[in-house]
C-alpha positions as a Markdown table, in Angstrom:
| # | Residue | x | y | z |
|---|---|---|---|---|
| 1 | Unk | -0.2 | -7.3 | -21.2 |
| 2 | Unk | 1.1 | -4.6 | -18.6 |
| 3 | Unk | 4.5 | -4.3 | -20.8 |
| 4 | Unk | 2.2 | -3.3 | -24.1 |
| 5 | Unk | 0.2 | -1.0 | -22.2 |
| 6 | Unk | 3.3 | 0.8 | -20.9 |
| 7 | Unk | 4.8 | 1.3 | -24.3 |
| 8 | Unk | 1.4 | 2.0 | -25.5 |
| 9 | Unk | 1.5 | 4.6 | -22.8 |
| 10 | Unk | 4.5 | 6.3 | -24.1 |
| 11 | Unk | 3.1 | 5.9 | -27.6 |
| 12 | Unk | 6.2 | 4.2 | -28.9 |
| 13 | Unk | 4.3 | 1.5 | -30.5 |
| 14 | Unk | 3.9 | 0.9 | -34.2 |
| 15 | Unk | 0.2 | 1.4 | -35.5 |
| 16 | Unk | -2.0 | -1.7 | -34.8 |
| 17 | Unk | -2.3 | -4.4 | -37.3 |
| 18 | Unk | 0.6 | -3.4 | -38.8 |
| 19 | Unk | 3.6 | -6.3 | -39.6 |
| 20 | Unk | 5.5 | -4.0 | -37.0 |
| 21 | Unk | 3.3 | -4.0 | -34.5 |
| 22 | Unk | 2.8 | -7.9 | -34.7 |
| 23 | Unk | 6.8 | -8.0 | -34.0 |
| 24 | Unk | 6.2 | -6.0 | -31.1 |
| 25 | Unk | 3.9 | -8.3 | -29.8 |
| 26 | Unk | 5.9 | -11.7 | -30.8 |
| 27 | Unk | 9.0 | -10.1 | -29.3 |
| 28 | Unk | 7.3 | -9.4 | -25.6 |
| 29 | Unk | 5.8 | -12.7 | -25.6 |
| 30 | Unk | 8.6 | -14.8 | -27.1 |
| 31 | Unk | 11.5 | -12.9 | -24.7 |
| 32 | Unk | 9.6 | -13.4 | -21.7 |
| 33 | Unk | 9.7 | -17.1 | -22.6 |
| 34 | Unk | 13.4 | -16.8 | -22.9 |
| 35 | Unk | 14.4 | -15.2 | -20.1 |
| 36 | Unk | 11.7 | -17.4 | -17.8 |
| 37 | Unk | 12.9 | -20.9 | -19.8 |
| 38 | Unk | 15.8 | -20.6 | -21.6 |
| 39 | Unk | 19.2 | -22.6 | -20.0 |
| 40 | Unk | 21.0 | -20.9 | -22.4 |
| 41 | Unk | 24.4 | -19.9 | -21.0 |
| 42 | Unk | 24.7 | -16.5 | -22.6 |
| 43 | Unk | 21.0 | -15.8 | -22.0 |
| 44 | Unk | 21.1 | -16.8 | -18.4 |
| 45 | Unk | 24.0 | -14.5 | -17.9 |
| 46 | Unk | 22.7 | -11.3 | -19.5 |
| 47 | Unk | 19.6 | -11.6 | -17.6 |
| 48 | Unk | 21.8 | -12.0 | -14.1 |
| 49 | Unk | 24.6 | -9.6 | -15.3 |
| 50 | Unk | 21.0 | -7.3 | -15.6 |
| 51 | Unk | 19.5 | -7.7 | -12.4 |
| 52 | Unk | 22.9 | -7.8 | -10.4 |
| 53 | Unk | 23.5 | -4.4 | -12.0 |
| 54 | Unk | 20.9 | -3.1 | -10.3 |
| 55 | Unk | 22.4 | -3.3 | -7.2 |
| 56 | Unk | 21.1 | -3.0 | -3.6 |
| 57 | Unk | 20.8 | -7.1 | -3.3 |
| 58 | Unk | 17.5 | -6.8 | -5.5 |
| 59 | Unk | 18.3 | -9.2 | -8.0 |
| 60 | Unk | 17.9 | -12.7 | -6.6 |
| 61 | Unk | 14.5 | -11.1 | -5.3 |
| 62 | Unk | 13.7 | -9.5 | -8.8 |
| 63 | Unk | 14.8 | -12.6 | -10.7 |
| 64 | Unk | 12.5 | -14.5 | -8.2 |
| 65 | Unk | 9.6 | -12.1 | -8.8 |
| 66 | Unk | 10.2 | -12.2 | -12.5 |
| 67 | Unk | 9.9 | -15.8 | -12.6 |
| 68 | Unk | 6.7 | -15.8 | -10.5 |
| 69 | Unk | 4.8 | -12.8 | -12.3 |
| 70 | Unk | 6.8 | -12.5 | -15.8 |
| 71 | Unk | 7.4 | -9.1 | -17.0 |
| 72 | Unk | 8.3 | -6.1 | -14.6 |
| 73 | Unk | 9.3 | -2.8 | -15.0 |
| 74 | Unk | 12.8 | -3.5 | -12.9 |
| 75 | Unk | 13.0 | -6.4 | -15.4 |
| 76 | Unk | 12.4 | -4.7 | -18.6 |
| 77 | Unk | 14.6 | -1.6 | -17.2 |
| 78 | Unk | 18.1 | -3.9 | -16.1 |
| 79 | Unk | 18.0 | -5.5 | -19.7 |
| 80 | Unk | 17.7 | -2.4 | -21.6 |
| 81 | Unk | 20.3 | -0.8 | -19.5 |
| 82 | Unk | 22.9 | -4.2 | -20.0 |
| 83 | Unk | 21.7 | -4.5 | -23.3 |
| 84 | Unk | 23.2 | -1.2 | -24.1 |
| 85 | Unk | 26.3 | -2.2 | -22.4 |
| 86 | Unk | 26.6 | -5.9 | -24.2 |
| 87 | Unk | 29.1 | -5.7 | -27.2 |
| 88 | Unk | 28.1 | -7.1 | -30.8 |
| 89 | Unk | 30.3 | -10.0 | -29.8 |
| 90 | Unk | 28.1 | -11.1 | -26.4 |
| 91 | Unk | 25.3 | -10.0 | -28.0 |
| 92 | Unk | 26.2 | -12.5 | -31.4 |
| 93 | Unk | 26.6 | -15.5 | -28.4 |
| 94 | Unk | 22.7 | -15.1 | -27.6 |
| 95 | Unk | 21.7 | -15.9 | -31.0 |
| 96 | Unk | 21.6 | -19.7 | -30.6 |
| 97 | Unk | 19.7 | -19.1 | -27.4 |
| 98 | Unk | 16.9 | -16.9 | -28.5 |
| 99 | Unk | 16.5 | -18.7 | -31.7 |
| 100 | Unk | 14.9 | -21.3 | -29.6 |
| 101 | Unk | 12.3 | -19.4 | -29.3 |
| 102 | Unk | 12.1 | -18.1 | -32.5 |
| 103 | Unk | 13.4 | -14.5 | -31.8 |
| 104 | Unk | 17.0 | -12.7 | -32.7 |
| 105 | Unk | 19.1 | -10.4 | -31.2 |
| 106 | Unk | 17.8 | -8.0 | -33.9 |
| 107 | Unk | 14.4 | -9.0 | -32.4 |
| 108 | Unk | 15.9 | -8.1 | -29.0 |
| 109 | Unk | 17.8 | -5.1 | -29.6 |
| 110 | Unk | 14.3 | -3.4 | -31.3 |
| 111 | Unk | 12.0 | -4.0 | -28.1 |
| 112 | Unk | 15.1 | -2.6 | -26.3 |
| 113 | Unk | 14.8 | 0.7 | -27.9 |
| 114 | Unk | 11.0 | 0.8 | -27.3 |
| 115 | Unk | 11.7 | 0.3 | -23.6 |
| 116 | Unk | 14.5 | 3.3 | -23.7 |
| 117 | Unk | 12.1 | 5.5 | -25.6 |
| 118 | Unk | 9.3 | 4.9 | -23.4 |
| 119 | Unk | 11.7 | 5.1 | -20.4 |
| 120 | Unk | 12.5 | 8.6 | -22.0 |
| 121 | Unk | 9.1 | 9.6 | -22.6 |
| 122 | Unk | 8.1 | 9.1 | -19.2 |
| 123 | Unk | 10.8 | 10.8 | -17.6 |
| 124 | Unk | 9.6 | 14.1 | -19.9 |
| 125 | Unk | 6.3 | 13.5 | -18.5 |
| 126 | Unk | 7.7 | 13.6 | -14.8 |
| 127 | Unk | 6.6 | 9.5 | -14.3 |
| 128 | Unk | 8.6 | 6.6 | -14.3 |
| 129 | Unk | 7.8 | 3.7 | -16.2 |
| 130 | Unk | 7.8 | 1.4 | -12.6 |
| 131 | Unk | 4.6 | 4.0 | -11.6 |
| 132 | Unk | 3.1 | 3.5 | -15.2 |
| 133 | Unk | 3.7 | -0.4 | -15.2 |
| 134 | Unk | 2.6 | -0.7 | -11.9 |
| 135 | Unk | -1.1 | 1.4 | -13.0 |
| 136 | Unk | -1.4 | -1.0 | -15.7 |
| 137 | Unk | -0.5 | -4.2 | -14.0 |
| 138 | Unk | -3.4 | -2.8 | -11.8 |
| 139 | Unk | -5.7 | -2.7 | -14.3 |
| 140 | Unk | -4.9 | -5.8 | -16.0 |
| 141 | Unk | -7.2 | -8.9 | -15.5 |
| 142 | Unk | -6.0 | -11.7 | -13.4 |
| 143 | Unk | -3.5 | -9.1 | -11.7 |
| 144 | Unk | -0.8 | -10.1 | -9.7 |
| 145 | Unk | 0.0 | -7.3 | -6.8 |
């Protein structure tokens, strides 16, 4: 998956075959799943509060993107940045709706950080993570442009 490559990129990922690293995994796969299925209330409206954030009239055409492709980098970067700005309370109200899909806030708020440390790493290495994720999207099979 592009999103594992990226981080992978930015070599924020735990060692492989490691109980972490398994986490990692679960939590890309499993969060994609909530954000593309859930009708969770306070899910639905981090992931809109997220995109509309972004600004420029992107987000209906991100979210629609997003539900088409799964994971992209505009994705990935609008939650980290509202995840930051959700308080414990809001971020308590997801619990219900991510444990549907077996994952947790605590789950949540861990690939979070991965995605700001990568973010971070990138910008040291004068690249963005949309160039990075877009390389590896590239490379992966059964691409989507």
């Amino acid at each position: 998956m592009a999103v594992l490559a990226t981080l992978q990129d930015a070599d924020v990922l735990p060692p492989e075959d490691t109980p972490e690293a398994n986490r990692v995994i679960k939590a890309v796969i499993q969060f994609q799943s909530v954000f593309l299925k859930s009708s969770d209330p306070a899910v639905q409206l981090l992931l809109t509060r997220a995109l509309a954030a972004q600004g420029g009239g992107s987000g209906e055409e991100t979210l629609s993107r997003f539900r088409s492709t799964g994971w992209t980098s505009d994705v990935l970067e609008a939650l980290s940045a509202q995840w930051i700005a959700t308080t414990i309370e809001q971020r308590d109200r997801l619990a219900p709706g991510f444990r549907q899909f077996n994952v947790s806030p605590e789950d949540f708020d861990r690939l979070m950080e991965l995605v700001a440390k990568a973010r971070t790493t990138f910008i040291q290495r004068e690249q963005t993570m949309h160039q990075v994720f877009a390389q590896r999207r590239r490379e992966m099979p059964g691409k989507t442009p």
